[in-house]
C-alpha positions in Angstrom: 0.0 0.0 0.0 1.6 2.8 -1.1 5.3 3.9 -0.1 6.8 3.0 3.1 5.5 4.9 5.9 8.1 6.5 8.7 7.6 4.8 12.2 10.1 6.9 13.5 8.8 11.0 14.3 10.8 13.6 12.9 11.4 16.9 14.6 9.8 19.8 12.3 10.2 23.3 13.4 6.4 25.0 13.9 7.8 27.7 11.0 8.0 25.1 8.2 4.5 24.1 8.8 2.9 27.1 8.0 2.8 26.5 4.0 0.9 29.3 2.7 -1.2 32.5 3.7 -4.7 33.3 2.0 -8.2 34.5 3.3 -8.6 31.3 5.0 -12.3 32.3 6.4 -13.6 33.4 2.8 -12.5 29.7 1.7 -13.5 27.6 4.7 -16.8 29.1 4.6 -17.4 28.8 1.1 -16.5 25.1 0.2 -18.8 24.5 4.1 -21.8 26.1 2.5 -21.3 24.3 -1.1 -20.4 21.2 0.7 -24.0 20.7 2.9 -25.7 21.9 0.2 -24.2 19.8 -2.4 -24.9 16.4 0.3 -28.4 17.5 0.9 -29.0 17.7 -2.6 -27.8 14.8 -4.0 -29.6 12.9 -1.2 -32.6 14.2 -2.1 -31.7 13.3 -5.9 -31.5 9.4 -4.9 -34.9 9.4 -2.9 -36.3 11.4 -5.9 -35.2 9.6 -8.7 -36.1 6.5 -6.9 -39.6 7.4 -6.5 -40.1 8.9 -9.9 -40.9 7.1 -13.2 -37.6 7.3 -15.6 -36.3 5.1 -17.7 -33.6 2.5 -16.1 -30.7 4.2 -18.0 -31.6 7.6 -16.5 -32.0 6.2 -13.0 -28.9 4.7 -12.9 -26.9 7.3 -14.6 -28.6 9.7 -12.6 -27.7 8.1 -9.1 -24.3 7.3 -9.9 -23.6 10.7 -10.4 -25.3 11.8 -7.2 -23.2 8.9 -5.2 -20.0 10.1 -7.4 -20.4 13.5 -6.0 -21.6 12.7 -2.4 -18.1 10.9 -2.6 -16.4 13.8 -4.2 -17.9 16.4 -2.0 -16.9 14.6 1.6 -13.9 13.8 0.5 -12.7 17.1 -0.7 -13.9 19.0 2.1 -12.1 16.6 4.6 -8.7 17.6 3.2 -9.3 21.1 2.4 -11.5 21.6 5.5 -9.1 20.4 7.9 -6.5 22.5 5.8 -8.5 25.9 6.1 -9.2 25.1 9.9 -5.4 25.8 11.0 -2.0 27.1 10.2 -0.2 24.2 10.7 -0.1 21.7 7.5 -0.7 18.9 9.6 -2.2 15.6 9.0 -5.6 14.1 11.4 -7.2 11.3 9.5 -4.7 8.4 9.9 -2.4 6.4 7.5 -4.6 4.7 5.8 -6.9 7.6 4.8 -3.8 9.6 3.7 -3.2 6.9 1.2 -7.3 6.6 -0.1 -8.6 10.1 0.2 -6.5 10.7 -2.8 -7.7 8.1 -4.4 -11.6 8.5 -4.0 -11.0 12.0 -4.8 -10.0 10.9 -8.1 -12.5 8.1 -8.4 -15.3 10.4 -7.6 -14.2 13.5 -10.3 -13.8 9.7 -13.1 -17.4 8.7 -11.9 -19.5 12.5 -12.0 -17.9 12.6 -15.2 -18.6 9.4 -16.6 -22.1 9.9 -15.4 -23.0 13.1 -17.2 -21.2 11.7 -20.4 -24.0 9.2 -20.5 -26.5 11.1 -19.8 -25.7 13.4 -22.7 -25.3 10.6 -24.7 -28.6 9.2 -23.7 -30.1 12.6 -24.5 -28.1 12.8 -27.6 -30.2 9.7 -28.6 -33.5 10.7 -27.5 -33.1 13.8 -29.6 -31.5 12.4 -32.5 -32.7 8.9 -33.1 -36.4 9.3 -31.1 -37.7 8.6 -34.4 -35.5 5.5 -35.9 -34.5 3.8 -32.7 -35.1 2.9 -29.2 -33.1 3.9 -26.7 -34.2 1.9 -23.2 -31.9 -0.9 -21.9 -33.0 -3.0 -19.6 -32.6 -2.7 -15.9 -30.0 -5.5 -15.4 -28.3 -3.9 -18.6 -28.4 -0.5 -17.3 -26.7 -1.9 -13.3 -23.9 -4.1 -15.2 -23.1 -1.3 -17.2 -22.9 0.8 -14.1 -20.8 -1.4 -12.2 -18.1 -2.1 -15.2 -17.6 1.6 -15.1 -17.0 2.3 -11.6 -14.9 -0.7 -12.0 -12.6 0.7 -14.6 -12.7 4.4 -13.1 -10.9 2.7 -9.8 -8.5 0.7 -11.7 -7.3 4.1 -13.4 -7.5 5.9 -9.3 -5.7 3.1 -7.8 -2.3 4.1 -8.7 -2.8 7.4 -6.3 -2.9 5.4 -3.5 1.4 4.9 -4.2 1.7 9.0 -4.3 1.7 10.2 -0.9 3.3 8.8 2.6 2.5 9.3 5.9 4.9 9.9 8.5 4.5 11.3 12.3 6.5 14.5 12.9 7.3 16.1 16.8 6.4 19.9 16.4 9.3 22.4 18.4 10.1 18.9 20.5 7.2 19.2 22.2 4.0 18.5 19.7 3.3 14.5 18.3 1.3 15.2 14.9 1.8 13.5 11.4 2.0 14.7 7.9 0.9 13.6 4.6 3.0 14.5 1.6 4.4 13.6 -2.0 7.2 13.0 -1.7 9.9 14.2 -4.2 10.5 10.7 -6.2 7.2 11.0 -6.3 6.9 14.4 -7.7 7.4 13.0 -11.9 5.5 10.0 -11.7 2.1 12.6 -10.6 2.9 14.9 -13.1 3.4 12.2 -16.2 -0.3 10.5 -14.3 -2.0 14.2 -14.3 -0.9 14.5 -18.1 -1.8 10.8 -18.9 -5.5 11.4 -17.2 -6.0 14.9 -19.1 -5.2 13.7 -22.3 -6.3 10.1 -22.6 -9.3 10.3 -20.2 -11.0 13.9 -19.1 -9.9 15.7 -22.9 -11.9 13.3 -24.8 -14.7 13.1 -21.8 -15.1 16.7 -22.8 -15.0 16.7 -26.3 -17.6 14.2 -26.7 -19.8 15.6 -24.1 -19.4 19.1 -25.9 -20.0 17.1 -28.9 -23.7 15.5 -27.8 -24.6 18.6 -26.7 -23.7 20.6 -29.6 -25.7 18.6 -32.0 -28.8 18.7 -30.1 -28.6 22.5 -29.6 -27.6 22.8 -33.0 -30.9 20.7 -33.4 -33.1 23.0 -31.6 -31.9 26.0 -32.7 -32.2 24.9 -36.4 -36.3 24.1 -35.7 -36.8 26.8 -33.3 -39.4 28.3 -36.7 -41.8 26.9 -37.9 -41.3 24.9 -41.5 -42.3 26.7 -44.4 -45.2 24.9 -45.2 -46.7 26.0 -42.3 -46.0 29.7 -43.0 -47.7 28.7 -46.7 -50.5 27.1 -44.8 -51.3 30.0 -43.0 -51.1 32.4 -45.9 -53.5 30.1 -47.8 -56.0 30.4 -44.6 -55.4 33.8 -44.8 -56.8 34.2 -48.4 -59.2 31.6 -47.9 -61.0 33.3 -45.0 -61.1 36.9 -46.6 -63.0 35.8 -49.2 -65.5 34.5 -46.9 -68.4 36.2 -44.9 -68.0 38.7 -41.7 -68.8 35.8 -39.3 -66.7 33.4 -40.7 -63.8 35.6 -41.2 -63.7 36.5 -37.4 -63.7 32.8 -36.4 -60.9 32.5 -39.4 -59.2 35.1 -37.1 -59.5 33.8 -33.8 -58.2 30.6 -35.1 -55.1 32.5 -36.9 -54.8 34.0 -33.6 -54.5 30.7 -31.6 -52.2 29.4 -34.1 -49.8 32.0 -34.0 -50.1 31.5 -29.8 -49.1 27.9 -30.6 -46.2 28.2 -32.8 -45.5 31.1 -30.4 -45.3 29.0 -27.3 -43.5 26.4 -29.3 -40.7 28.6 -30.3 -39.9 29.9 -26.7 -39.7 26.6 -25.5 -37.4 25.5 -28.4 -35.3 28.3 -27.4 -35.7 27.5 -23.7 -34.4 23.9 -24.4 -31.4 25.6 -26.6 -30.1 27.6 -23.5 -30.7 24.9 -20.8 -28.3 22.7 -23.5 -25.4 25.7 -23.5 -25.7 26.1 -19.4 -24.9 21.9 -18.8 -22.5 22.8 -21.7 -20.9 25.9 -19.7 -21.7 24.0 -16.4 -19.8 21.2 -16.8 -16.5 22.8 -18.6 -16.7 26.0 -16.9 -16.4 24.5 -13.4 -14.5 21.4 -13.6 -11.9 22.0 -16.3 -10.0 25.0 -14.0 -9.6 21.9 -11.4 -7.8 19.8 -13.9 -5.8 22.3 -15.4 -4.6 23.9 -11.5 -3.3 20.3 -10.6 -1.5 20.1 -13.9 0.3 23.4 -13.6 0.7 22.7 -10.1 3.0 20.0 -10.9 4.4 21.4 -14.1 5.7 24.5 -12.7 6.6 26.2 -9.1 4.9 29.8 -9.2 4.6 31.7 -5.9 3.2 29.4 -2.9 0.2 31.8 -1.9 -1.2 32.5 -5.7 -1.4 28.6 -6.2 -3.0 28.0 -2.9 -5.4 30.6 -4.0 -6.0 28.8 -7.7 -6.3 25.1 -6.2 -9.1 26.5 -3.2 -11.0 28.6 -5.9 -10.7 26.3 -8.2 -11.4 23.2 -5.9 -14.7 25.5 -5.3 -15.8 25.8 -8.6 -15.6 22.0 -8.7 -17.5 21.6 -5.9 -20.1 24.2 -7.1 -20.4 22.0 -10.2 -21.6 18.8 -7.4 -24.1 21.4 -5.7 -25.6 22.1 -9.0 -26.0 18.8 -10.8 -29.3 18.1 -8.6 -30.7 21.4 -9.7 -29.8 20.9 -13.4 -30.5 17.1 -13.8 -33.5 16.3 -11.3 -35.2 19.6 -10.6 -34.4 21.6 -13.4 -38.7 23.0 -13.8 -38.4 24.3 -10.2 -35.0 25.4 -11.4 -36.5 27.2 -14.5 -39.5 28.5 -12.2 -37.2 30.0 -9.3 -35.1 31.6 -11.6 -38.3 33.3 -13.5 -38.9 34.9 -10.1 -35.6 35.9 -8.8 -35.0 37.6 -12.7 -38.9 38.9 -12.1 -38.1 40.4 -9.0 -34.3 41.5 -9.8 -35.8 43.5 -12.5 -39.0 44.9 -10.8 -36.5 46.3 -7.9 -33.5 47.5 -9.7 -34.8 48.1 -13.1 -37.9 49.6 -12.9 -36.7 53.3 -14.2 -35.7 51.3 -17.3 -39.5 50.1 -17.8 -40.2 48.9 -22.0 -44.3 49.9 -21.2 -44.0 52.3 -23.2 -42.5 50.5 -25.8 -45.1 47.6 -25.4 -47.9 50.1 -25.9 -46.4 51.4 -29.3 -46.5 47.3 -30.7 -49.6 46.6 -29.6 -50.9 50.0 -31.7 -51.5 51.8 -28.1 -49.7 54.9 -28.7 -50.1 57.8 -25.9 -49.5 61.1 -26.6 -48.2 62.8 -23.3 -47.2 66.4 -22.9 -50.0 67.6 -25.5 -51.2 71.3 -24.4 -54.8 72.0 -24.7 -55.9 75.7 -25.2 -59.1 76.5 -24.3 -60.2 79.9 -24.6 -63.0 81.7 -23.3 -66.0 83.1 -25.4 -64.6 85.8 -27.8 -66.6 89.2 -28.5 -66.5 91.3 -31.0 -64.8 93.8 -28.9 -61.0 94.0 -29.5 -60.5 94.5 -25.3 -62.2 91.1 -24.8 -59.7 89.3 -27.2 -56.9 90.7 -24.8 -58.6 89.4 -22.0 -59.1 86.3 -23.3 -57.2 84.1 -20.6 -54.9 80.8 -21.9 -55.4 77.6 -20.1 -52.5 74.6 -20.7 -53.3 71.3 -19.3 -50.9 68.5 -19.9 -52.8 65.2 -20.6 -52.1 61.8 -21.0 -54.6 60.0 -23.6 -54.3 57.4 -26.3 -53.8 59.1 -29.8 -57.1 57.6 -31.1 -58.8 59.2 -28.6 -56.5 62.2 -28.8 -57.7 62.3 -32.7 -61.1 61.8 -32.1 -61.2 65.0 -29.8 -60.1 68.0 -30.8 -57.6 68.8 -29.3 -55.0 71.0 -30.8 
């Protein structure tokens, strides 16, 4: 198991303990908050999708990725955690957990992404070949399949578990702690594994979910209008009904009317469906990749110890952001949809209400308002000259609709 562990402790002065200064509250309490409600979440995920009627494939995939990231959340925020908690870069879980946390970290980050893979691909299906084939295997299918993959992503972890040794250390000769460390032999061997993961494993886990999702947005956005022949249709209808009596031709409206509702509703949802596609898309590189690509320069290069503490917690962060938000983007994306209708709804009612479109709204629906007109009314005029100079000028500002402006007088 791993490298030989020390039996023997090993004086360390307290000052070489201290590895690196940051805002240590700003990241403790951030990955805390992600971390309960990334758990919470993906618990409820497993009761929910267990209870709910999906197709085999989608319930396993599905649940997988919520046990991959229950996995991935703990075990990141046991290390980092611990880390945040005190200045000293001291070790508290034990040998053996020094040797595995490493490696469930890395099987959980193999098995999340595995899991969303498949369910692009399974969507990627859906979309594509709804029509020409079926896409539901069977439930023994759908568990094998899921076992032979967490299988394989711990055969390609396993080799973590020879990275890092444990060994106690006395602190200032007075202090019995332990440490947890790479050592230097050691240093290559995770930078040539890093490089070997990123370019035979998580680069083309990327590109082909990038890929999936690309068609089927490409897809939507291609039929987010209606064909042609429907456009003819209606022009034919059009025609058809004008040459028709008064009654008919207003039932020949109302039904043009619901049409264009229909095709209406259809096309927002199409376009709805095209940006929930580009936010997994963005989702998924946006807050994982920086994770990858911070523990590959980590090893490839020594920069300054403080800015690459800073990238590995913000970046560790993102990644756990990514856990929190798989539940709310894979199992309850409506209420999703719905709570972000209402935050935007309020956002806007609060903060942008001096930029309000009414206005503009009332001009395309043919409402037009004519503000600011002056209306000069003037009293009886005589014939006598003196009584014209009297006359007195009254200015009242109104705000009417122009057809009612036009049908009064008012000049």
């Amino acid at each position: 198991m791993g490298l030989k562990s020390s039996k023997v402790r090993i004086e360390v002065p307290e000052i070489l303990l201290i590895g690196f200064e940051v805002n240590r509250p700003l990241y403790f309490w951030l990955i805390l908050i992600i971390t309960i409600i990334a758990i919470l979440g993906n618990i409820l995920v497993v009761r929910t999708v267990i209870c709910r009627k999906y197709k085999y494939l989608q319930k396993t995939c599905i649940i997988s990725l919520a046990l991959s990231d229950i996995i991935t959340v703990i075990l990141f925020s046991m290390n980092n955690l611990d880390l945040l908690s005190k200045k000293r870069m001291t070790w508290i879980y034990g040998e053996y957990m020094c040797h595995y946390i490493p490696v469930g970290q890395v099987l959980g980050n193999l098995t999340s992404s595995v899991a969303l893979l498949v369910i692009a691909l399974d969507r990627y299906h859906n979309v594509i070949h709804a029509i020409t084939k079926k896409w539901d295997p069977c439930l023994w299918k759908c568990i094998c399949g899921a076992t032979i993959l967490w299988m394989i992503c711990a055969g390609l972890s396993y080799p973590v578990v020879t990275f890092y040794i444990y060994f106690p250390i006395l602190i200032n000769e007075v202090d019995e702690a332990a440490m947890c460390t790479g050592a230097p032999v050691t240093k290559s061997t995770i930078f040539l594994y890093y490089i070997c993961m990123n370019c035979l494993f998580f680069l083309p886990i990327v590109l082909m979910f990038f890929w999936f999702y690309y068609k089927i947005a490409f897809l939507i956005w291609r039929h987010r209008k209606p064909p042609a022949e429907h456009l003819n249709q209606q022009e034919f209808t059009d025609t058809s009904c004008s040459s028709k009596p008064t009654q008919t031709q207003d039932s020949c409206v109302s039904l043009s009317k619901c049409t264009d509702k229909k095709k209406k509703v259809q096309m927002e949802r199409k376009v709805r469906s095209f940006k929930i596609v580009v936010t997994l898309i963005i989702a998924f590189i946006g807050c994982r990749m920086p994770y990858w690509l911070v523990m590959l320069y980590q090893q490839a290069k020594s920069v300054d110890r403080n800015i690459l503490w800073n990238l590995r917690f913000s970046a560790i962060s993102l990644y756990l952001l990514n856990c929190a938000l798989n539940p709310l983007l894979y199992t309850y994306l409506n209420i999703t949809i719905l709570a972000c209708r209402k935050i935007s709804k309020f956002l806007a009612n609060t903060f942008c209400c001096w930029f309000s479109n009414s206005e503009f709204e009332d001009f395309e629906t043919g409402k037009h308002t004519a503000e600011g007109i002056m209306r000069v009314e003037n009293n009886e005029v005589g014939n006598n000259a003196d009584k014209l100079n009297d006359s007195r000028v009254k200015v009242q500002f109104i705000d009417v609709p122009i057809s009612r402006y036009k049908e009064n007088k008012v000049y």
